[in-house]
C-alpha positions in Angstrom: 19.2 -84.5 -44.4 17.3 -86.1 -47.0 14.0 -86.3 -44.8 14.4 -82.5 -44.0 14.9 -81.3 -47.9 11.2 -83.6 -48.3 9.3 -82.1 -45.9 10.6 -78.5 -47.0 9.6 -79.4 -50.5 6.2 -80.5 -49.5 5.4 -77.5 -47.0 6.4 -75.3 -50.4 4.4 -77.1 -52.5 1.2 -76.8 -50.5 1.7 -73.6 -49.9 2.4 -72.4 -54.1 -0.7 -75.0 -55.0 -3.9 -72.6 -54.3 -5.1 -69.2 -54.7 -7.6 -67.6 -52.2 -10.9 -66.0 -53.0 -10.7 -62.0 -53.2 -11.8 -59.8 -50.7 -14.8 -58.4 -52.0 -15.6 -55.0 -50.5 -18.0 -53.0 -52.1 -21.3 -53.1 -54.3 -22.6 -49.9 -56.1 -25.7 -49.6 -57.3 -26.1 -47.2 -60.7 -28.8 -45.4 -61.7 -30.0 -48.2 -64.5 -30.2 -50.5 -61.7 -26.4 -52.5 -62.8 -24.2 -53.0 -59.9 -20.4 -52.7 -59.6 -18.6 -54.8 -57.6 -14.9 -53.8 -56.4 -12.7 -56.2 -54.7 -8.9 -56.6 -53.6 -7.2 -59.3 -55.6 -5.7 -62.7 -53.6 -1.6 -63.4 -53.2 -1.2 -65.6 -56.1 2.6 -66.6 -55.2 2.7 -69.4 -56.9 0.9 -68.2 -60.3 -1.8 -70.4 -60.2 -4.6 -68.2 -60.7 -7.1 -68.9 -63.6 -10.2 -66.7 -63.3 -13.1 -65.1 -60.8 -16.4 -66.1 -61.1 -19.1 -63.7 -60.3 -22.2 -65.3 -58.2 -25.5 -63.5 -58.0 -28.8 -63.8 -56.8 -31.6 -62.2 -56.2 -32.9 -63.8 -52.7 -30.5 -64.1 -49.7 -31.7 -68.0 -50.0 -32.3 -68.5 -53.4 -29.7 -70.5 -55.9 -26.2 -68.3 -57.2 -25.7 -68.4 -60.2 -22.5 -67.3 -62.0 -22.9 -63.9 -63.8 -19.1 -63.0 -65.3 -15.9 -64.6 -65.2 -13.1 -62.4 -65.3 -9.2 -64.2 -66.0 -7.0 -61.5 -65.1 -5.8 -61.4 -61.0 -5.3 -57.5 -60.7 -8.8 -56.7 -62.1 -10.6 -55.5 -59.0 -14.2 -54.0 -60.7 -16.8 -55.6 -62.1 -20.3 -54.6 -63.8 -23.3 -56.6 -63.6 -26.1 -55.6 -65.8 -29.3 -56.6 -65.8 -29.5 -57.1 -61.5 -32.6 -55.4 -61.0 -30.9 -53.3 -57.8 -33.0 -50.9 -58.3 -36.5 -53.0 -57.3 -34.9 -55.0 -54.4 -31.4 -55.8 -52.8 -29.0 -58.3 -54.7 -26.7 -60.4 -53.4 -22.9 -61.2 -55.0 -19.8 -63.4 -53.9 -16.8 -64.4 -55.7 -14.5 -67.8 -56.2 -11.2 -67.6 -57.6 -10.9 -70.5 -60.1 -6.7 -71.8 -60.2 -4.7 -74.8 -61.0 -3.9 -76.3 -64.5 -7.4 -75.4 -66.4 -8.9 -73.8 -63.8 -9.6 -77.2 -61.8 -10.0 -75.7 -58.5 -12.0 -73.5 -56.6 -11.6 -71.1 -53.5 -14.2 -71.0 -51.1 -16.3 -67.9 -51.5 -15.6 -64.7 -50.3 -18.0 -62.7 -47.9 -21.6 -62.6 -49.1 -22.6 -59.0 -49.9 -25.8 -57.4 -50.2 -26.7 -54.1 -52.4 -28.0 -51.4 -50.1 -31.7 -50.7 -51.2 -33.2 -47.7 -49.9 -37.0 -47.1 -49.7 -38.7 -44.2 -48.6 -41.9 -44.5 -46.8 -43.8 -40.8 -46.7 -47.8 -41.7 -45.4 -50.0 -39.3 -45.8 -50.4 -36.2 -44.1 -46.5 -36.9 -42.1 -44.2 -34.6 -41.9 -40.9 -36.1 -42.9 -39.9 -38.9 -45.6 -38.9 -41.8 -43.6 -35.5 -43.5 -44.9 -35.1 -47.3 -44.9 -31.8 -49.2 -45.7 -29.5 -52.0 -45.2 -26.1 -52.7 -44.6 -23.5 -54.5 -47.1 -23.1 -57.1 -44.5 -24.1 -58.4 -41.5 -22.1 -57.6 -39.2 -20.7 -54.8 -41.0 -17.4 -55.5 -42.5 -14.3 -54.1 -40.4 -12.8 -52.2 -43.2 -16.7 -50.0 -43.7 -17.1 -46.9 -41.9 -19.0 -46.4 -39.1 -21.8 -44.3 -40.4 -23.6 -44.0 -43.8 -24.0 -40.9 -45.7 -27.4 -39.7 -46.8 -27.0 -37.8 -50.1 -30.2 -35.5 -51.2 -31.3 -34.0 -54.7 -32.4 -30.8 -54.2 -32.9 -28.5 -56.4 -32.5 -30.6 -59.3 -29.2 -32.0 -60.1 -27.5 -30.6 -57.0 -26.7 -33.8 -55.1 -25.0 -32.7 -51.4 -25.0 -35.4 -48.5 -27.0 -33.6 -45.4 -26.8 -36.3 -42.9 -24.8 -39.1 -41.4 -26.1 -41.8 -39.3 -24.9 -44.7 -37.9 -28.3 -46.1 -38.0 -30.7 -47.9 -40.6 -32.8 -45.3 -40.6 -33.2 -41.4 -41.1 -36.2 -39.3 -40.7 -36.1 -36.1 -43.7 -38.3 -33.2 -42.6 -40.1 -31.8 -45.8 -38.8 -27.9 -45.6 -40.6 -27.0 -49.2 -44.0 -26.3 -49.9 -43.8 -29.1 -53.0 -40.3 -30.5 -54.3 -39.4 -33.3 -56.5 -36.6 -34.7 -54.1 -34.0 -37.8 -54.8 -32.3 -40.3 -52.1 -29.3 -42.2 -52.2 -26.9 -44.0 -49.4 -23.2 -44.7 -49.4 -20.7 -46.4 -47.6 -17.4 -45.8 -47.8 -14.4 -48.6 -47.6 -11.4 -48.0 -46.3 -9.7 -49.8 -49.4 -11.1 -46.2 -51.1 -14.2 -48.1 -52.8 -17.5 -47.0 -52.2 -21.3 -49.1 -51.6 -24.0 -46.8 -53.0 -27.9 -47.7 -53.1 -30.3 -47.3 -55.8 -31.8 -43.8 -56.3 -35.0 -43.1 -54.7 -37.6 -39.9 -54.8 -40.6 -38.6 -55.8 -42.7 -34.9 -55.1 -43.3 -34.4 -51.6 -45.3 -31.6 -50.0 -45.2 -30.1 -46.8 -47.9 -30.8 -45.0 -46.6 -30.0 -41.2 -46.8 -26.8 -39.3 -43.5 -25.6 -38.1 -41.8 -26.4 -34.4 -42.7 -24.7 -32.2 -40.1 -21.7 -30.9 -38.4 -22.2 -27.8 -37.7 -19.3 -25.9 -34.8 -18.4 -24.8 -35.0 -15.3 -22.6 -37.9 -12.5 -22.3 -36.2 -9.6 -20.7 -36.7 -5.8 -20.1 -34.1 -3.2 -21.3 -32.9 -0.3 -19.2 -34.7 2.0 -21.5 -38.2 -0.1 -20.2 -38.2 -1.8 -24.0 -39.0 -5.4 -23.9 -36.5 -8.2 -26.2 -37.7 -12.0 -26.8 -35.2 -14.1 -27.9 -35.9 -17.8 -29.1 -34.2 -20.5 -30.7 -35.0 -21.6 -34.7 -36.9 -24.5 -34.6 -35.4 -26.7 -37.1 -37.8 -26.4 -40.2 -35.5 -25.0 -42.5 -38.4 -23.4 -44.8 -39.3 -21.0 -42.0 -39.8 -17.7 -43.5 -40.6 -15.4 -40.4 -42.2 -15.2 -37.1 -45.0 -13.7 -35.7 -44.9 -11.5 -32.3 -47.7 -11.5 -30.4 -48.4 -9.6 -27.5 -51.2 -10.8 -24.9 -53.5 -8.5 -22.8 -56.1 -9.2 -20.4 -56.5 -12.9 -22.1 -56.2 -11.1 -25.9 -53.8 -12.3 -28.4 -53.0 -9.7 -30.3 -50.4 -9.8 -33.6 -48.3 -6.7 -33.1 -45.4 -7.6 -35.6 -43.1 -9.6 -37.4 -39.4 -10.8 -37.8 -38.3 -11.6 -41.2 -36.1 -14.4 -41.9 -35.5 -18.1 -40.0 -32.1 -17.1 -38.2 -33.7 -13.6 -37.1 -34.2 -14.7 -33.5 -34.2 -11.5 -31.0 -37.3 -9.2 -31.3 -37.3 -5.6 -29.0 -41.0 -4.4 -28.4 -40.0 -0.5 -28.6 -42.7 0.7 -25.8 -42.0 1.1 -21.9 -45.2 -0.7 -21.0 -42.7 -3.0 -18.6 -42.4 -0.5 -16.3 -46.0 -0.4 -16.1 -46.5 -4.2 -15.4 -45.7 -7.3 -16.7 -45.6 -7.8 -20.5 -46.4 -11.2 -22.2 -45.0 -12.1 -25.5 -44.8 -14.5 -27.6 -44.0 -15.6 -31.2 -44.6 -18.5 -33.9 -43.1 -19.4 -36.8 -44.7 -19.3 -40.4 -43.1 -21.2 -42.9 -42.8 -20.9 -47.0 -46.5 -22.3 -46.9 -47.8 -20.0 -44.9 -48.7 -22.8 -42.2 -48.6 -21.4 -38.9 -46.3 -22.9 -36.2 -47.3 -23.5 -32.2 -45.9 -21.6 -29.5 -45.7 -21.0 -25.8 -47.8 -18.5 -24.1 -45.5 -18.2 -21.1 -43.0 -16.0 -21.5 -44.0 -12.9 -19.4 -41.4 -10.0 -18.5 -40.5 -10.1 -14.5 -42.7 -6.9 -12.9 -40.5 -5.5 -10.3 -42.7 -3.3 -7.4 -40.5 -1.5 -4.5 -41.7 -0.5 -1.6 -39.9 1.9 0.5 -39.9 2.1 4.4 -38.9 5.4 5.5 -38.4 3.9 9.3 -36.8 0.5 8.7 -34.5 2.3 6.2 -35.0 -0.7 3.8 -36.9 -1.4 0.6 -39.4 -4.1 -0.1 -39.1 -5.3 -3.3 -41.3 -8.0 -4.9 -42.0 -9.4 -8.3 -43.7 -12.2 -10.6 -41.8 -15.2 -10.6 -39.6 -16.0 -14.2 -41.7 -19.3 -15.9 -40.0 -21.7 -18.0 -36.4 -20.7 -17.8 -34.3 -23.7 -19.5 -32.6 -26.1 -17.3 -34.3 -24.2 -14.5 -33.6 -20.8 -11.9 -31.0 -21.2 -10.3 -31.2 -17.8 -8.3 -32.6 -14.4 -8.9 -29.9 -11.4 -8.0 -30.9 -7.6 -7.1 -29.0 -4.6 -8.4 -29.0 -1.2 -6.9 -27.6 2.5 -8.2 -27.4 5.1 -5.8 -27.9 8.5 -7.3 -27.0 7.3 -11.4 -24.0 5.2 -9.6 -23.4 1.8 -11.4 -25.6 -0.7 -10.7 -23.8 -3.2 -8.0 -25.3 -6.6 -6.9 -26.9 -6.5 -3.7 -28.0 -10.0 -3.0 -29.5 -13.1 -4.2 -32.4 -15.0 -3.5 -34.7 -17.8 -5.0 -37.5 -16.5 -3.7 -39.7 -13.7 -5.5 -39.4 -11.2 -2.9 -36.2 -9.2 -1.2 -35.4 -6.8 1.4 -32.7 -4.5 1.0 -31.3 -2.8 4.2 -29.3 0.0 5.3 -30.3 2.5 2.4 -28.9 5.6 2.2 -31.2 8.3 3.1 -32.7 10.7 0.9 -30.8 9.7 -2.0 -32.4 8.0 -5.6 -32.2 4.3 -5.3 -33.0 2.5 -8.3 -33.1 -1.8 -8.8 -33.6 -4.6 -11.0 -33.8 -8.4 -10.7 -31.9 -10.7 -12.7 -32.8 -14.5 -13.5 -30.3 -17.1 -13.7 -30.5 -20.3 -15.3 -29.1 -23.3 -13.1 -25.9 -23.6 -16.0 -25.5 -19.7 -15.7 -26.3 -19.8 -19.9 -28.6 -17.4 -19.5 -30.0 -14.5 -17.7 -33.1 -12.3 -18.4 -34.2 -8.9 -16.1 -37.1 -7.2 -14.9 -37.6 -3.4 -15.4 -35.9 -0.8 -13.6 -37.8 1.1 -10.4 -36.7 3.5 -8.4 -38.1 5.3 -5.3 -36.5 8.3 -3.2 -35.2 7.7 0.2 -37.2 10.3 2.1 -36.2 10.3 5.9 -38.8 11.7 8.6 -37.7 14.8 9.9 -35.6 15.5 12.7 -34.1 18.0 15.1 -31.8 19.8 13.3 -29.1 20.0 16.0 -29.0 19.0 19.7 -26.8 20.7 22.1 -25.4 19.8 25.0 -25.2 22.9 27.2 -23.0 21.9 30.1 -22.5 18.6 32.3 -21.9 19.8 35.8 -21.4 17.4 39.2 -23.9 18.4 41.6 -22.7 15.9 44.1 -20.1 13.1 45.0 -23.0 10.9 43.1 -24.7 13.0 40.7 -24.0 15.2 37.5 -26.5 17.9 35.7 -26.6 17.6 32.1 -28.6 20.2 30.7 -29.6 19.4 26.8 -31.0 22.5 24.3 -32.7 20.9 21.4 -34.4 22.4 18.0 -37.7 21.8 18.5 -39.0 22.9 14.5 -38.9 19.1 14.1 -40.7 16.9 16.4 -39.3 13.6 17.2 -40.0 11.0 20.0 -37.5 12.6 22.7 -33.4 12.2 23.1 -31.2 9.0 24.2 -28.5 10.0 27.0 -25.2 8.5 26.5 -22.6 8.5 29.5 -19.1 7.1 29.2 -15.8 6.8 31.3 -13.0 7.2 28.4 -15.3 9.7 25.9 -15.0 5.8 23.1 -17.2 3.7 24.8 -20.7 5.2 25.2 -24.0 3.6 27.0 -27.3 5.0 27.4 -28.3 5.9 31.0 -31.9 7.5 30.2 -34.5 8.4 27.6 -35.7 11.7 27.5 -39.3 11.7 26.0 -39.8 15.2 23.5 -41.9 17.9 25.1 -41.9 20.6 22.9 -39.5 22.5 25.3 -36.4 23.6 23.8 -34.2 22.9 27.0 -33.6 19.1 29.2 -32.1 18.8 32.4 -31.2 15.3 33.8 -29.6 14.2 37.0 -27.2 11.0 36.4 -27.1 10.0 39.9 -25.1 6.9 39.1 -21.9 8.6 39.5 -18.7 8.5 41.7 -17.8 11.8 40.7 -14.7 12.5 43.2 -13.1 9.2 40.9 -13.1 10.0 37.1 -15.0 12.5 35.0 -17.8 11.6 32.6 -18.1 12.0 29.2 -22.1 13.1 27.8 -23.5 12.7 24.7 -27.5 13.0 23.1 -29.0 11.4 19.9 -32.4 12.5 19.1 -34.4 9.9 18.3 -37.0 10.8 15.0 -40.4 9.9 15.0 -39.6 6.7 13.8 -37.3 5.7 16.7 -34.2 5.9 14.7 -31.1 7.8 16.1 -30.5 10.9 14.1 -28.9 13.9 15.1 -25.8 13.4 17.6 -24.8 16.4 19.9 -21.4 17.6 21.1 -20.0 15.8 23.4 -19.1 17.1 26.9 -17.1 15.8 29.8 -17.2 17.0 33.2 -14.5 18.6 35.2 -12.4 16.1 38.2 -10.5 18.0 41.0 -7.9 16.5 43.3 -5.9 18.0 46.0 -2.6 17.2 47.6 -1.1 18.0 51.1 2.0 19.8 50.9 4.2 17.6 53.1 6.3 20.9 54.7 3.5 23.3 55.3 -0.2 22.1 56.9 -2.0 24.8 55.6 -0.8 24.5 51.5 -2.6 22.7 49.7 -1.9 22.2 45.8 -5.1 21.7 43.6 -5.0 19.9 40.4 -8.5 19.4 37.6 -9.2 17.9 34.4 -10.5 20.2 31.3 -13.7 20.9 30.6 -15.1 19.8 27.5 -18.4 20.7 25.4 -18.7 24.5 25.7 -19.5 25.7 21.9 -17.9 28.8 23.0 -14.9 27.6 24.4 -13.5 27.8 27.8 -12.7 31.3 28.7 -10.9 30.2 32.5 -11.6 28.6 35.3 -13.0 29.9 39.0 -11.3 28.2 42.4 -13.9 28.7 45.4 -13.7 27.5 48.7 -16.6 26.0 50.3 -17.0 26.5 53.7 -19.2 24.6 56.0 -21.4 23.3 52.8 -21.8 27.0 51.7 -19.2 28.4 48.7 -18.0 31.9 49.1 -19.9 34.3 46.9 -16.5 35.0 45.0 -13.9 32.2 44.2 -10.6 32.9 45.7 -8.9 33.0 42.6 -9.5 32.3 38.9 -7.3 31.0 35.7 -6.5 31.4 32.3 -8.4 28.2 30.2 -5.0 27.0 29.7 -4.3 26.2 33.6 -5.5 23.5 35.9 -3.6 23.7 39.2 -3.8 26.4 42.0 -1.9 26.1 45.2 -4.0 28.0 48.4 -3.1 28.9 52.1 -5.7 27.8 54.5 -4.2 29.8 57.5 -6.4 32.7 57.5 -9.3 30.1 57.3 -8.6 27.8 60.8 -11.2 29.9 62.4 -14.1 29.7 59.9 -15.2 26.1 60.3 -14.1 22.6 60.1 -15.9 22.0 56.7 -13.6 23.1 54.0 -13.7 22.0 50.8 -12.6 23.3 47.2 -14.5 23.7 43.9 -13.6 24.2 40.5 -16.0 26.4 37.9 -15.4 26.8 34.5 -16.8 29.4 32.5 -18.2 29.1 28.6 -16.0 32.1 26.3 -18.0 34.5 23.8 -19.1 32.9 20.2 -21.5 30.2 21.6 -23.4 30.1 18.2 -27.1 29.2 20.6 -26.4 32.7 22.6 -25.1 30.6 25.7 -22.5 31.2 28.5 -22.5 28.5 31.1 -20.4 27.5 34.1 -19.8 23.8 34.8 -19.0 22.9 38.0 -16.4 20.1 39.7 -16.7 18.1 42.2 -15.9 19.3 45.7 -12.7 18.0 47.9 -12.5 18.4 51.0 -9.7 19.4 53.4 -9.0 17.5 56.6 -7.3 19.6 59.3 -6.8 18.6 63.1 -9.1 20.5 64.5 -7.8 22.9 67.8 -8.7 24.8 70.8 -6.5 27.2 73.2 -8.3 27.8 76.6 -7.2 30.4 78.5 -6.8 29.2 81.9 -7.3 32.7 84.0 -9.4 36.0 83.5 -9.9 38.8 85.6 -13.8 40.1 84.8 -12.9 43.9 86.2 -9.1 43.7 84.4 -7.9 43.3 81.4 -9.1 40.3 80.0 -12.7 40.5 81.0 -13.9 38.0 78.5 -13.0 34.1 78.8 -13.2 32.7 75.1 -11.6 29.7 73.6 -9.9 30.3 70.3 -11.1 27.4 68.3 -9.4 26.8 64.7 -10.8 23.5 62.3 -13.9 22.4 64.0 -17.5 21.9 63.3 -19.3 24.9 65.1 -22.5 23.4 64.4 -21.9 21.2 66.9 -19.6 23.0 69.0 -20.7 23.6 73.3 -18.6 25.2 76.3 -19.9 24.7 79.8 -18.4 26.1 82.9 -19.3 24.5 85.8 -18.5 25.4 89.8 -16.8 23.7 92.4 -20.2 22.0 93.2 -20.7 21.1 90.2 -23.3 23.9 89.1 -23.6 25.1 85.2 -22.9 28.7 85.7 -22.2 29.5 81.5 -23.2 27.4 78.3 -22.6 28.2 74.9 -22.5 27.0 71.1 -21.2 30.1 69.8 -17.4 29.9 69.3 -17.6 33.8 69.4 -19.5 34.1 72.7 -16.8 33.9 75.6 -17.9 34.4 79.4 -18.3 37.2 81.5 -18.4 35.8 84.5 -21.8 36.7 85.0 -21.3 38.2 89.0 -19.5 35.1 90.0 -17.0 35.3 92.5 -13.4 34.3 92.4 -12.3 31.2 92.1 -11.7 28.0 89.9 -14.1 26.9 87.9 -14.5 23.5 85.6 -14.9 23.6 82.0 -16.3 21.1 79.5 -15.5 21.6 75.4 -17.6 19.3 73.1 -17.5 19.4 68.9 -16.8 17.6 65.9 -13.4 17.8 63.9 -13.3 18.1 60.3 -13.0 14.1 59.7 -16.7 14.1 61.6 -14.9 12.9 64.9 -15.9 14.3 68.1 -13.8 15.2 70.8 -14.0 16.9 74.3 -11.8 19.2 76.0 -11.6 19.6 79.6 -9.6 22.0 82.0 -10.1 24.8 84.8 -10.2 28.3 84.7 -9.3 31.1 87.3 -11.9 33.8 87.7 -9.8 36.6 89.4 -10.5 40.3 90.3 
């Protein structure tokens, strides 16, 4: 127990038996070249402590010498008068002095060094060129990171205009001639504060000012021109000067007042004339003229319209010296005083807009675009008119009638107070889905015919359609569209001779369809009147060929219909169908007996259903002589003086389904 109570005693004794030196923070130069130290006092636990002394001297390696001696612990400040801070820096450190009579000595606390600034301004530069050190090196860790420059100007305003971490500043002289003061701080985060001697003198401005940079040159919808720069950073600026250039002459044209006036409008449309090149400089309070960039030139925008492309050329001069560089130009159009829309990009310095409206006002511009989208400048505004060629005013189709099972008539009426380079054909199967089948070159005529003999007319109807085609080739006017008419027949399945006939509607007539006309076509030749006719409302029509056996094998229907009143060209047409033909069996009664001097004089086969074009009776005697021949199926024979007795017959022809056939028999030739 007694060895633990020792060491305790001697642990507390070394610890109570010195006093460290004081931190020593700041050094401030005054204006009489003194300098203040400031400090934070040591723990003095024990009460040891006797006094500070104060060490100077001059030279960072020359001998310290003690300056003041100060015996009270919380005094944290001390002056030192006659240091010469002002010509060069000084250098200070403290020991704390404790023990009975002040017998021993701390080690010394950080070596500091005044801050000396000197100003270095050679002749004919610009600025006043600040020098400096720090307190210590490396800077303490309770200092700030950056030094403040205080200035002088006007006389007895002090205001600090710059911080810097560095040991150095660069002051751009602003005045024409100024008497201007220095000084540097450094602030400690104990709240003391390092400040350097006071330096100065008259300067005079002896530089030009910075050159402007340009912003944006850029024309207004009104054709005005703005410029727009940014202030250089001489502070004395007064105004600028604009300056337009023409054919390689600079010529002043006016000025902006004032260093944060920045935007100038030239109030003249001569933008929409061509390109306008502006510039500016600056002028500063000593009159000394500034540089500047001769550059900036307004974007010229030129359009060229193409009447049969239906597009615009549009070209300009490319933007020079955007900052940070084009990213993209962008076209704008208005159609007819419409807001202006974008209509594409391009980096290029040329553009083709498509698909423009057609006799309408078109107006664009081109906007610029920096590559950070900051900023944007625009060329003037053109515009050109839209003017189409002529063409037809209408074209008309009149009808679309099947001539055959393969073909179809379209006849075309056209206005021919236009010219244009002739009319595409369109044909389709469901009146959506239209191709072209010919090109009809322009005459002059008023009227087309054309035979689409790339039909199957007996299988669907066809829908017609013409575009005229201007003189440019472009598809213009579109015509009505008409569609042709299908007929189908049915067999009634209780009666041979019925047969029930069905047809599409006609379509196209500008006058409407007044009815429709049924004909029969016998043997490739249509009656001259139709057998019946209907309203336009009805398609079907059931006929009795009975009374028709005897006329031919070749029947066959066709429907007409007929165009109403109030076509607005003056015409009334007639379309025709396709034909369908009937099949029949075709028949022949033979009479087998006739009596020349009796009653039935005349031997003639009734024939109902056949082809009488091909159609031969020959009678032959029992030796096998031709005593009659015919290919009239209304010629019977007479006998022609033969005498009685049975006689051979032949009967050749062709049915209606194109077969042929032969009938053979006897007949009785009696008194």
């Amino acid at each position: 127990m007694r060895n633990l109570i020792f060491i305790l005693n001697f642990f507390c004794l070394s610890l109570f038996s010195q006093v460290g030196s004081p931190d020593l923070r700041c050094l401030q130069v005054l204006a009489n070249g003194n300098v203040v130290l400031s400090w934070i006092p040591p723990a003095d636990p024990g009460l040891l402590f006797n006094s500070y002394d104060i060490y100077y001297s001059p030279s960072s390696t020359g001998s310290f010498a003690v300056v003041g001696n100060i015996n009270t612990i919380n005094t944290t400040t001390f002056s030192h008068s006659g240091s010469n801070a002002t010509n060069s820096s000084v250098y200070y450190f403290i020991r704390t002095k404790f023990g009975p009579g002040g017998t021993s000595t701390s080690a010394p606390s950080d070596t500091l060094r005044s801050i000396f600034l000197n100003l270095l301004n050679t002749s004919g530069a610009p600025d006043v060129k600040i020098l400096y050190n720090n307190v210590h090196q490396p800077p303490l860790a309770s200092t700030s990171g950056t030094f403040s420059i205080l200035k002088e100007y006007p006389a007895l305003t002090w205001s600090i205009f710059a911080t810097t971490n560095k040991l150095n500043y660069a002051d751009t002289i602003s005045v024409c001639q100024a008497s201007i003061n220095y000084q540097i701080s450094l602030q400690d985060n104990s709240g003391c504060i390092s400040s350097s001697n006071i330096q100065g003198g008259v300067y005079n401005d002896k530089k030009n000012p910075d050159q402007p940079f340009i912003d944006s040159i850029s024309v207004l919808p009104n054709g005005n021109t703005v410029i727009a720069w940014h202030a250089p950073r001489d502070l004395d600026i007064i105004k600028y000067i604009i300056v337009k250039k023409t054919v390689g002459i600079n010529t002043p044209i006016d000025s902006v007042i004032g260093r944060n006036n920045t935007v100038y409008t030239f109030t003249t449309t001569d933008a929409n004339n061509g390109a306008v090149q502006l510039y500016t400089f600056a002028v500063d309070s000593c009159l000394n003229p500034g540089g500047f960039d001769v550059n900036p030139t307004t974007m010229f925008l030129k359009a060229n319209y193409d009447k049969c492309g239906y597009k615009t050329n549009l070209t300009w001069n490319p933007y020079i010296n955007i900052p940070k560089g084009i990213l993209e130009y962008r076209i704008y159009s208005s159609v007819n005083g419409s807001p202006f829309l974008k209509i594409g990009s391009t980096t290029e310095t040329s553009f083709t807009a498509l698909n423009v409206q057609p006799n309408k006002n078109v107006c664009y511009f081109v906007r610029v675009i920096n590559t950070n989208k900051t900023i944007t400048a625009s060329s003037n505004r053109t515009c050109i008119f839209s003017t189409q060629v002529e063409a037809s005013n209408f074209v008309y189709i009149k009808k679309a009638s099947v001539k055959n099972k393969n073909s179809v008539e379209v006849t075309v009426y056209l206005d021919t107070t236009k010219t244009s380079l002739g009319i595409d054909l369109y044909r389709s199967e469901d009146g959506t889905n239209f191709n072209i089948i010919t090109f009809i070159p322009y005459t002059g005529s008023a009227s087309f015919s054309y035979l689409d003999e790339n039909t199957e007319t007996n299988k669907t109807s066809y829908y017609y359609k013409a575009i005229v085609k201007d003189s440019c080739g472009n598809s213009r006017t579109i015509s009505n569209i008409s569609k042709t008419i299908l007929l189908k027949l049915q067999d009634d399945n209780e009666n041979i001779f019925t047969k029930h006939l069905s047809w599409s509607d006609y379509q196209g007539f500008a006058g409407g369809v007044s009815g429709y006309n049924i004909y029969r076509v016998i043997n490739d030749v249509p009656s001259s009147s139709p057998v019946t006719s209907t309203g336009p409302s009805i398609n079907t029509y059931i006929d009795n060929l009975e009374d028709e056996a005897s006329s031919g094998s070749k029947i066959e229907y066709l429907i007409e219909a007929v165009e109403g009143l109030g076509n607005p060209y003056g015409f009334m047409e007639a379309s025709k169908s396709n034909t369908t033909a009937v099949y029949m069996e075709g028949k022949i009664f033979v009479p087998t007996a006739f009596a020349p001097n009796g009653k039935n004089r005349i031997w003639l086969p009734i024939t109902h259903f056949i082809d009488k074009t091909e159609y031969t009776v020959s009678v032959f005697d029992r030796w096998g002589k031709k005593v009659f021949e015919t290919h009239d199926d209304k010629v019977g024979w007479n006998g022609n003086e033969a005498t009685n007795d049975v006689y051979a017959y032949l009967i050749t022809y062709k049915n209606s389904r194109g077969e042929y056939k032969e009938v053979k028999g006897t007949v009785l030739l009696m008194e």
